[in-house]
C-alpha positions in Angstrom: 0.0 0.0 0.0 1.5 3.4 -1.1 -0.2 6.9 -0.4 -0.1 9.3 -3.1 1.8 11.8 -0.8 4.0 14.3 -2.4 7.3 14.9 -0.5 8.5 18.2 -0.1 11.8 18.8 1.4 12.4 21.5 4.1 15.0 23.2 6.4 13.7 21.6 9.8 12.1 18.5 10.4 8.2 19.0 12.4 7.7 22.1 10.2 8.1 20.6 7.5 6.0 17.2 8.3 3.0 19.6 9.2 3.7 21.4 6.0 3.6 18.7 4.0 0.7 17.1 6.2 -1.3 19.5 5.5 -0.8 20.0 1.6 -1.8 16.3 1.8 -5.4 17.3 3.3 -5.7 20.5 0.7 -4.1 23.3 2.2 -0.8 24.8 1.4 0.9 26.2 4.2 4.3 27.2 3.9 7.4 25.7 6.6 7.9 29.5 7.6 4.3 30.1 8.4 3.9 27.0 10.8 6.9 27.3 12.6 5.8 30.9 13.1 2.1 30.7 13.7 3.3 28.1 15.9 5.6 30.3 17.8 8.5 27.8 17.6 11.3 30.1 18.0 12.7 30.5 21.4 16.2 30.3 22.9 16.5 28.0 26.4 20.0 27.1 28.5 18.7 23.8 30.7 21.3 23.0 32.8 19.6 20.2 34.6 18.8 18.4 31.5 22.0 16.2 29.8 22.2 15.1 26.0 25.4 13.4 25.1 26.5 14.6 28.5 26.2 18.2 27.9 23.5 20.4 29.1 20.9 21.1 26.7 20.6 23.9 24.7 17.8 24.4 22.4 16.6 27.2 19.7 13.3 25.9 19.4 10.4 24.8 22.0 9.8 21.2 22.5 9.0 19.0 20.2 5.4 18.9 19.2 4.3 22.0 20.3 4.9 23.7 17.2 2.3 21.2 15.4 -0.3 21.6 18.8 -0.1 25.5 19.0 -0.1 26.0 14.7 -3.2 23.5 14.8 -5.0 25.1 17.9 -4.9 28.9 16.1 -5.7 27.7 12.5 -8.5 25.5 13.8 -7.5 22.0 13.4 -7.4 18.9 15.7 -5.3 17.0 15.9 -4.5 12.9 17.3 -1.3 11.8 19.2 -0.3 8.1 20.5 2.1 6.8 22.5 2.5 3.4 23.2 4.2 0.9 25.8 3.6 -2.8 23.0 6.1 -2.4 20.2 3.2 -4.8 18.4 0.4 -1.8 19.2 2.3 0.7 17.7 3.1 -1.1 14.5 -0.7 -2.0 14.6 -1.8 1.1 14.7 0.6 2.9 11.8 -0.5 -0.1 9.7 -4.2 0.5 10.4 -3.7 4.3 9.3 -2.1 3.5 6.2 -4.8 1.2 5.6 -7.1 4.4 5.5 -5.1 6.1 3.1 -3.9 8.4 5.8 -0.2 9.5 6.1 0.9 10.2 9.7 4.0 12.0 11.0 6.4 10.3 13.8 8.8 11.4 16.3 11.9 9.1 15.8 15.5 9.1 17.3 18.6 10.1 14.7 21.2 7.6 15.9 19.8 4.4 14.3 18.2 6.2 10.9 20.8 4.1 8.5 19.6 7.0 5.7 21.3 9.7 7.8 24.8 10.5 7.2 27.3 9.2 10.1 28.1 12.6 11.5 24.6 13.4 12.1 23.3 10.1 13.5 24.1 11.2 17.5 21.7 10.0 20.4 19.0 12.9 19.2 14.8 11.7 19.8 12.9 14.4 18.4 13.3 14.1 14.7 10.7 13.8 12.8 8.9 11.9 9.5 6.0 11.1 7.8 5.5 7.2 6.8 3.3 7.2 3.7 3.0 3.5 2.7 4.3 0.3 3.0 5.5 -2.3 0.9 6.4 -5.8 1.4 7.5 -5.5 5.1 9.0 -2.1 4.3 7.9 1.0 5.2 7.7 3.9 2.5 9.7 7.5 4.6 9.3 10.6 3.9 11.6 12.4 6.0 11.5 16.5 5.3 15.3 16.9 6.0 16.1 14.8 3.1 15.9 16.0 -1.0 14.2 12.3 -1.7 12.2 9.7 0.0 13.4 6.9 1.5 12.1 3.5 3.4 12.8 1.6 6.4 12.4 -2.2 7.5 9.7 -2.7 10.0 12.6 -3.7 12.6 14.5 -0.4 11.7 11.2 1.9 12.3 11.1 -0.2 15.4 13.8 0.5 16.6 13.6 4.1 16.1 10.8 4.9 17.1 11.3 3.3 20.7 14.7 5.1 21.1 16.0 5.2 24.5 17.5 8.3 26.6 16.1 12.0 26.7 12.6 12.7 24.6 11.9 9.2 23.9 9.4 8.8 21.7 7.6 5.6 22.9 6.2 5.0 19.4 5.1 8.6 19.4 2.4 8.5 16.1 0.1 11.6 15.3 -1.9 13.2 12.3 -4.2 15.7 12.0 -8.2 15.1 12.1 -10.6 17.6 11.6 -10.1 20.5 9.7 -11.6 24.1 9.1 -13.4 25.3 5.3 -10.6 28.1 5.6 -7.8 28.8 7.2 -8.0 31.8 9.1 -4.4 33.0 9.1 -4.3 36.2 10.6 -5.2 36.6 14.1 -3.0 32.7 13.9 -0.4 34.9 12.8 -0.6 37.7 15.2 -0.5 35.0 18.5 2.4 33.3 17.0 4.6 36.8 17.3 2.8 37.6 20.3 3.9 34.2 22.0 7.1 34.2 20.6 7.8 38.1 21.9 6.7 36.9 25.4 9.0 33.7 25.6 12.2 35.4 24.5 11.3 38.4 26.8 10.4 36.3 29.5 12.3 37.2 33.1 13.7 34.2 34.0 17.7 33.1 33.5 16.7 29.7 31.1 14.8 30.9 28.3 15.0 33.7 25.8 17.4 36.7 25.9 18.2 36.1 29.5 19.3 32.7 28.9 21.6 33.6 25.9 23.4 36.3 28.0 23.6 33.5 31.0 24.9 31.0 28.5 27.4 33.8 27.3 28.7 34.3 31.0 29.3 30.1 31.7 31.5 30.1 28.3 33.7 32.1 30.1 34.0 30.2 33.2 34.2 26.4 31.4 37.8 26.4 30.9 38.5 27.6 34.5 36.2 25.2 36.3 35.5 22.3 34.1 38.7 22.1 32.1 39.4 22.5 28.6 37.9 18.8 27.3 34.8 19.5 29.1 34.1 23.3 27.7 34.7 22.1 24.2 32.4 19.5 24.4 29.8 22.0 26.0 30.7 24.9 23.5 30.3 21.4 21.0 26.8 21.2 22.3 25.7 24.8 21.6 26.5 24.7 18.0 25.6 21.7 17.5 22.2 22.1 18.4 21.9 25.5 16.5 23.5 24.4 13.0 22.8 20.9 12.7 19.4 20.0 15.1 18.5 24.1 14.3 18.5 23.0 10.7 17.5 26.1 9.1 20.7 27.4 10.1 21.5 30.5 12.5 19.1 28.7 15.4 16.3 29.3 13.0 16.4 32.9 12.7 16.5 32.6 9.1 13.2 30.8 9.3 11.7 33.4 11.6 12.7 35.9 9.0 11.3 34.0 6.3 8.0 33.3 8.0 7.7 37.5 9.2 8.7 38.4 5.2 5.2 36.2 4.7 3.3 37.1 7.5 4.1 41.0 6.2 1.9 40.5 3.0 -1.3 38.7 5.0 -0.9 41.2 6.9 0.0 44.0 4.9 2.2 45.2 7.1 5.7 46.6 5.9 6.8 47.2 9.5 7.1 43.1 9.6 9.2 43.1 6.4 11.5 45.6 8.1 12.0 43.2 11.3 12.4 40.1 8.7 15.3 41.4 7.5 16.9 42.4 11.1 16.4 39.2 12.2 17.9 37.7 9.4 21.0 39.9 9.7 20.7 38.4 13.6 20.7 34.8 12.2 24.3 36.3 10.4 25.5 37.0 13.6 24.6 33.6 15.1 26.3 31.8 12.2 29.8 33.8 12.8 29.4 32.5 17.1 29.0 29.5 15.5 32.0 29.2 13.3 34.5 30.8 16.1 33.0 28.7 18.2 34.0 25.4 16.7 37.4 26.6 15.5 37.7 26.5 19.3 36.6 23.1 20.3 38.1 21.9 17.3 41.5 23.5 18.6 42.0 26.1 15.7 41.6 29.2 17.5 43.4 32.1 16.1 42.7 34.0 19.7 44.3 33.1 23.0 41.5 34.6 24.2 39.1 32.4 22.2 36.2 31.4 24.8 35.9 35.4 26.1 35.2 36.4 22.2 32.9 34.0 21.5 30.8 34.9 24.8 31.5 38.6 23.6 29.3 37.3 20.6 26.2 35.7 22.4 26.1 39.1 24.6 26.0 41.5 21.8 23.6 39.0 20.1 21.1 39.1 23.7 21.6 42.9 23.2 20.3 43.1 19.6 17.4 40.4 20.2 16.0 42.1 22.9 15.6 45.0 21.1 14.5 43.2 17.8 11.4 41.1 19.9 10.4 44.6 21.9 9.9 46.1 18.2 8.3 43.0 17.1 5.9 43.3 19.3 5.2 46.8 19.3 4.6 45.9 15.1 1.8 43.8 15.8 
């Protein structure tokens, strides 16, 4: 059994499985508008939280939420499953395909075979659509990737009941009910609304406050966890910005994409104004990035490397803070 599902690669993984969901039901949403309507930018330090034994350090809210809040303001429903029976949750893709209904997943990276090696790392909030399946073998369309792709039903097993941080337990959802229209602008005017409030918000893990906290740890890592240590941190940063930000610039460009859009629904110029500031911030995110890992990768032109690099992520607090106070005033 094979869905007629057209694939559509994208910068990021869950915005691009609701976008494509949804072009599969009738409606043509860009990546952009749901990951903005969705309010899925945001910047968080959680220090109590390992992956790959490094605190976590995310550019994006959890995984899911993106889908929940973009589906709540547009007017659509939607189902979610977990399971604890391996055999349950392989019952109940195959019923759904059955019905002709493609349905996204939230996987783990480190045992998709399809990935590259250097990106396969203990990561369990990717995310897919299965759209068929054929002879024991289940048709992928995973929206990080130019083409589609399949798994065996042992593989999908095993990714899907990862172990470690954000397991996904066999995680399965798919959208239900649907409005006529979709209403897009008040959608778009919470998504900026929520998104101003999170990185404004006045506590030291998330938003602006959290990127000048993380700024003031770089400089203490080499002092008080040693030099392995604060590389493998610093590692972590970038990491999750340029590779699990896919997008690039911890999906600033996206944001700048989705407010260049959101400008003409709108029709508001002010918001084409701010897309390109925050575009020029995702510039400046990019450059951390790339003196950052000349650092852990021990090609540092600067004795001084880490206190540049935090030099960076303060001026970068500076100019967001400004940038989401506008953005909000816009709107």
């Amino acid at each position: 059994m094979e869905i007629n599902f057209t694939h559509k690669q994208s910068a990021h993984c869950e915005n691009g499985v609701v976008s494509n969901l949804m072009r599969f039901n009738g409606f043509e949403v860009s990546e952009p508008m749901v990951f903005g309507i969705g309010s899925g930018l945001l910047f968080s330090y959680l220090p109590f939280l390992k992956v790959n034994h490094a605190p976590v350090v995310t550019y994006r809210v959890m995984p899911g939420v993106i889908f929940n809040r973009f589906a709540k303001r547009v007017g659509i429903k939607v189902k979610r499953e977990k399971f604890k029976s391996l055999e349950k949750a392989q019952e109940r893709l195959d019923q759904n395909l059955k019905k002709n209904n493609p349905v996204g997943l939230q996987v783990g990276v480190y045992n998709l075979g399809y990935f590259p090696e250097e990106y396969r790392f203990h990561f369990n909030a990717h995310n897919m659509v299965v759209y068929g399946k054929k002879e024991g073998t289940y048709l992928i369309s995973d929206p990080v990737m130019e083409d589609v792709t399949s798994l065996t039903e042992k593989e999908l097993e095993k990714v899907r009941f990862a172990k470690g941080a954000f397991a996904p337990k066999g995680h399965i959802y798919y959208p239900t009910e649907f409005p006529e229209k979709l209403e897009l602008k008040k959608a778009i005017v919470k998504g900026i609304k929520h998104t101003c409030k999170d990185m404004t918000a006045p506590i030291p893990f998330v938003g602006v406050k959290a990127i000048r906290k993380t700024a003031k740890l770089i400089r203490k890592w080499p002092s008080k966890k040693g030099v392995k240590t604060a590389n493998h941190y610093l590692g972590q940063i970038v990491r999750m910005q340029e590779e699990i930000g896919t997008g690039g610039g911890g999906f600033r460009y996206i944001y700048g994409a989705f407010l260049q859009e959101a400008s003409k629904v709108l029709d508001n110029q002010e918001l084409s104004a701010l897309s390109k500031e925050i575009t020029q911030i995702g510039d400046l995110w990019r450059d951390f990035a790339v003196d950052a890992s000349r650092i852990y990768k021990n090609r540092s032109a600067t004795e001084d490397g880490y206190n540049k690099v935090a030099d960076q992520l303060a001026s970068i607090a500076d100019k967001e803070e400004a940038f989401f106070k506008k953005l909000k005033k816009a709107v």
